[in-house]
C-alpha positions as CSV (number, residue, x, y, z in Angstrom):
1,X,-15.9,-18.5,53.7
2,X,-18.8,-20.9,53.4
3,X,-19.7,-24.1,55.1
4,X,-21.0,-26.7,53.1
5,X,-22.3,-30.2,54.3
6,X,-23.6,-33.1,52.9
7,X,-26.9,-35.0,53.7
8,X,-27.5,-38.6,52.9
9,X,-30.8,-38.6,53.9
10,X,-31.8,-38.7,49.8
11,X,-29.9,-40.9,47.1
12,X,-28.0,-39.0,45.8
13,X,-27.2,-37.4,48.5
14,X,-27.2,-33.5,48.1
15,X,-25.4,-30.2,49.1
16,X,-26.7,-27.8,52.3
17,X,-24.0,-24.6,53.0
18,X,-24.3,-21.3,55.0
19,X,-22.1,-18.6,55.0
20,X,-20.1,-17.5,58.8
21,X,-21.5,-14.7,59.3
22,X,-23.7,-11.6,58.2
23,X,-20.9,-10.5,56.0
24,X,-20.5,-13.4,54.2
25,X,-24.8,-14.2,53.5
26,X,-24.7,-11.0,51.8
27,X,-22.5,-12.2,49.1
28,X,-24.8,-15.7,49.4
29,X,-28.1,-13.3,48.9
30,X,-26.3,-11.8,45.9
31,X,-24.8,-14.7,43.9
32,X,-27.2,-17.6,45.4
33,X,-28.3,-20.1,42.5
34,X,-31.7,-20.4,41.2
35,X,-32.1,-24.2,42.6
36,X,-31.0,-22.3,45.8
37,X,-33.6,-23.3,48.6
38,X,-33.1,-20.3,51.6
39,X,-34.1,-21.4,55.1
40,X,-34.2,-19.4,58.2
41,X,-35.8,-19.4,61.9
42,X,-38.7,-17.3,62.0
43,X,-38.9,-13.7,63.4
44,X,-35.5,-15.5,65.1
45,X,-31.7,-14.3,64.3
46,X,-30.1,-17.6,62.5
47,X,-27.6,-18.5,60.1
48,X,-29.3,-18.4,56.0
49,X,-29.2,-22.3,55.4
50,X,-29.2,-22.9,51.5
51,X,-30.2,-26.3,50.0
52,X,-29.4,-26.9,46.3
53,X,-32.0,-28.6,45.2
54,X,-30.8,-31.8,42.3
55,X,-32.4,-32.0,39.0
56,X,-36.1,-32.9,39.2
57,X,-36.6,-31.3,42.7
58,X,-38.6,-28.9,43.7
59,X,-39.4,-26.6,46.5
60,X,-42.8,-28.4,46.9
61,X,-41.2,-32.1,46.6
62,X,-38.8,-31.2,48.9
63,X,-38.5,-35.2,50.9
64,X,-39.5,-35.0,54.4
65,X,-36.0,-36.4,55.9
66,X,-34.0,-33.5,53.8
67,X,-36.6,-30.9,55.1
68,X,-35.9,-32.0,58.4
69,X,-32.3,-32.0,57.8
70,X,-32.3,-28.6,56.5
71,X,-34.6,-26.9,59.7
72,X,-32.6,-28.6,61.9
73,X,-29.7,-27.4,60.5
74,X,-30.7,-23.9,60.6
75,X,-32.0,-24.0,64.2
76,X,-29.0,-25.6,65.3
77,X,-27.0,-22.6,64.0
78,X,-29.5,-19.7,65.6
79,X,-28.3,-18.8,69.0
80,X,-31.8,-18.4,70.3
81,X,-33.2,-20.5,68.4
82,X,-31.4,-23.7,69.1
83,X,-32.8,-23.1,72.8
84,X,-36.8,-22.8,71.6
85,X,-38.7,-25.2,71.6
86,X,-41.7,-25.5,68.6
87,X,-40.2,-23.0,66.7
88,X,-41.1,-21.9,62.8
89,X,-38.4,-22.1,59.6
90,X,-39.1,-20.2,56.7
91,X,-37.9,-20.9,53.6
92,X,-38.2,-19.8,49.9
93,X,-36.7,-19.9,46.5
94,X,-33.7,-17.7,45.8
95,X,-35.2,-16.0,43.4
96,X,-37.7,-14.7,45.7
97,X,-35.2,-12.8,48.2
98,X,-35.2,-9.2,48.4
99,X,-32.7,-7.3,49.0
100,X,-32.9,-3.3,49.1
101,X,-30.5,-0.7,50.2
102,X,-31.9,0.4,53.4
103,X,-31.6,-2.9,54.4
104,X,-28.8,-3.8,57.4
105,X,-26.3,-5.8,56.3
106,X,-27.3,-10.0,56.4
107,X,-31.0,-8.5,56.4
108,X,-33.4,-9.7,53.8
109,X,-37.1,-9.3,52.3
110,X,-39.0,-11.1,50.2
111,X,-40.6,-10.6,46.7
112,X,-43.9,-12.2,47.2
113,X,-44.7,-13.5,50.3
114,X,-46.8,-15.9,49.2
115,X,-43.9,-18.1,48.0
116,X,-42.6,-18.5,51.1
117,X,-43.1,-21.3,53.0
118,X,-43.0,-23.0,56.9
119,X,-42.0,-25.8,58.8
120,X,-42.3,-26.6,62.5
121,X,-39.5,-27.9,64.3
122,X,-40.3,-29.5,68.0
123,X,-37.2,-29.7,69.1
124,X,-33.8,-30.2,68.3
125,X,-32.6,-33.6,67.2
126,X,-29.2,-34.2,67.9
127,X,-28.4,-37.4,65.9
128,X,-29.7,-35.0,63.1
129,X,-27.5,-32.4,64.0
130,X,-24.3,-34.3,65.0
131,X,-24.6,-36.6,61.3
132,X,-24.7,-33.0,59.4
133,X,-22.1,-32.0,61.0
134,X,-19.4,-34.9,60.5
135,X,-19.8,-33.8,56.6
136,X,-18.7,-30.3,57.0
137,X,-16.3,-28.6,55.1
138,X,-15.7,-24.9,55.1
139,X,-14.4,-23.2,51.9
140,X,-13.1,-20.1,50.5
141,X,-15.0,-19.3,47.4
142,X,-15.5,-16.9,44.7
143,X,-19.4,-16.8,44.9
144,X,-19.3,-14.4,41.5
145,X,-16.6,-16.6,39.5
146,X,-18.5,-20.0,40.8
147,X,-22.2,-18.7,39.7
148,X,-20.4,-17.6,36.8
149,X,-19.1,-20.7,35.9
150,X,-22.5,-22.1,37.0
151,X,-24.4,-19.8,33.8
152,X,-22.2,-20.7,31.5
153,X,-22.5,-24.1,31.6
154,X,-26.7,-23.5,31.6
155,X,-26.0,-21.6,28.2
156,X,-23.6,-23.9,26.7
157,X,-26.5,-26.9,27.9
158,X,-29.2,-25.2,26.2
159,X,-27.2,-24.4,23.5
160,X,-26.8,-28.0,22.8
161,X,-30.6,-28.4,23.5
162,X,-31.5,-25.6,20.6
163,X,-29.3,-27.3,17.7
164,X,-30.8,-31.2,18.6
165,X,-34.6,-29.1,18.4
166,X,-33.4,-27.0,14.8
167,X,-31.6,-30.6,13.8
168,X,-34.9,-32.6,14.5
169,X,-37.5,-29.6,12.8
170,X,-35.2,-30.0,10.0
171,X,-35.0,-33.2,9.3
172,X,-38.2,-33.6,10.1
173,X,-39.5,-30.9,7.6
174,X,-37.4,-33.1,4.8
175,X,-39.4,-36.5,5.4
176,X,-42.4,-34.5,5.4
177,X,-41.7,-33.0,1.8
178,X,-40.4,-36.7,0.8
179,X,-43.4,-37.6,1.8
180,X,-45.2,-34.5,-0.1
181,X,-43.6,-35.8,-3.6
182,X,-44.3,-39.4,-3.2
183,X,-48.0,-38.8,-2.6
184,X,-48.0,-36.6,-6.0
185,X,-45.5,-38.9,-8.3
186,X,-42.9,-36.0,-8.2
187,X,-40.0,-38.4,-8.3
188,X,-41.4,-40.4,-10.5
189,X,-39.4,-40.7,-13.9
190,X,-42.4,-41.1,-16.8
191,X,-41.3,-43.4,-19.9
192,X,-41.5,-41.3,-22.9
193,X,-43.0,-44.1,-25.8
194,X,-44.3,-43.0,-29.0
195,X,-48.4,-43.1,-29.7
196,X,-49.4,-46.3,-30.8
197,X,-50.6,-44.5,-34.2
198,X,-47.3,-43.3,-35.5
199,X,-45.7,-46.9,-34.3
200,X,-44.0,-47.9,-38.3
201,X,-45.8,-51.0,-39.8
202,X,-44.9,-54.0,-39.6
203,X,-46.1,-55.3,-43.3
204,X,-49.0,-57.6,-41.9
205,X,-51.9,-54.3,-42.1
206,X,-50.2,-52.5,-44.6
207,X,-53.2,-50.5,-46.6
208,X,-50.8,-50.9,-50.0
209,X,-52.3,-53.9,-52.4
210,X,-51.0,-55.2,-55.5
């Protein structure tokens, strides 16, 4: 079961969801999206926060309030770390968890550390807290049939961005040879007259005298 919730602190307002327990983030590590934002109390047990980031936003764009909504979130669900003060949240791209078998169940790594990134929370903000959670809904989902679903509609998207591209090369390649024939008179149709020297008389220079 997830739990998702909604925060309106951005226009449109946009999806945040975490998983019940350790169990349940390992199918979130394994069939997280790659607009997936992860977030996490440093060096601290917590929940794994996801934010789904909306077209045109990126981990680096990321608007203050929805950070803030997100690392409160994720403190607010971390049993020691909703009591600490000043703490750090980590968070990173999807795509750049790591997950290896030796690992304990719930228990992640990272690809390159350099992508990940920190926040400092002071404290905990309960009108933060308390509006996230009016918006929450808890779900059962099939994380493999939904980012399933999720692919397939990428493909059939840039399927549909592939044909407009070949559509526009070609129709731009035909202007560009309409444009080759004008320039050399290929389409033009020449009149076919006969030379002015075999043209027949018409009596007035005739070279026959009486």
């Amino acid at each position: 079961m997830v739990i998702k919730y909604t925060s309106n602190s951005v226009d449109p307002p946009v999806m945040l969801y975490m998983g019940v327990d350790k169990v349940e983030n390992e199918e979130l590590i394994k069939y997280g999206w790659p607009e997936d934002v992860w977030f996490h109390v440093d060096k601290v047990s917590s929940a794994h926060v996801y934010l789904r980031l909306p077209p045109g936003m990126t981990i680096d764009a990321i608007p203050p309030a929805l950070l803030e909504d997100c690392c409160q979130l994720v403190k607010a669900n971390s049993i020691e770390g909703n009591k600490m003060n000043n703490i750090s949240i980590v968070y990173t791209m999807w795509e750049n968890l790591k997950k290896t078998g030796d690992m304990a169940v719930g228990q992640v790594g990272f690809h390159e550390q350099r992508k990940v990134k920190h926040a400092k929370v002071e404290k905990r903000k309960n009108e933060v807290v308390n509006r996230l959670e009016k918006t929450e809904k808890k779900e059962d989902i099939d994380y493999r049939a939904e980012r399933e679903e999720r692919d397939a509609k990428e493909r059939r998207e840039q399927r549909k961005v592939e044909q407009a591209r070949k559509k526009r090369e070609t129709e731009e390649a035909a202007e560009k040879e309409k444009q080759r024939r004008t320039r050399n008179y290929e389409d033009v149709e020449w009149d076919e007259q006969e030379p002015a020297s075999s043209a027949k008389n018409d009596g007035n220079l005739s070279d026959d005298f009486m």
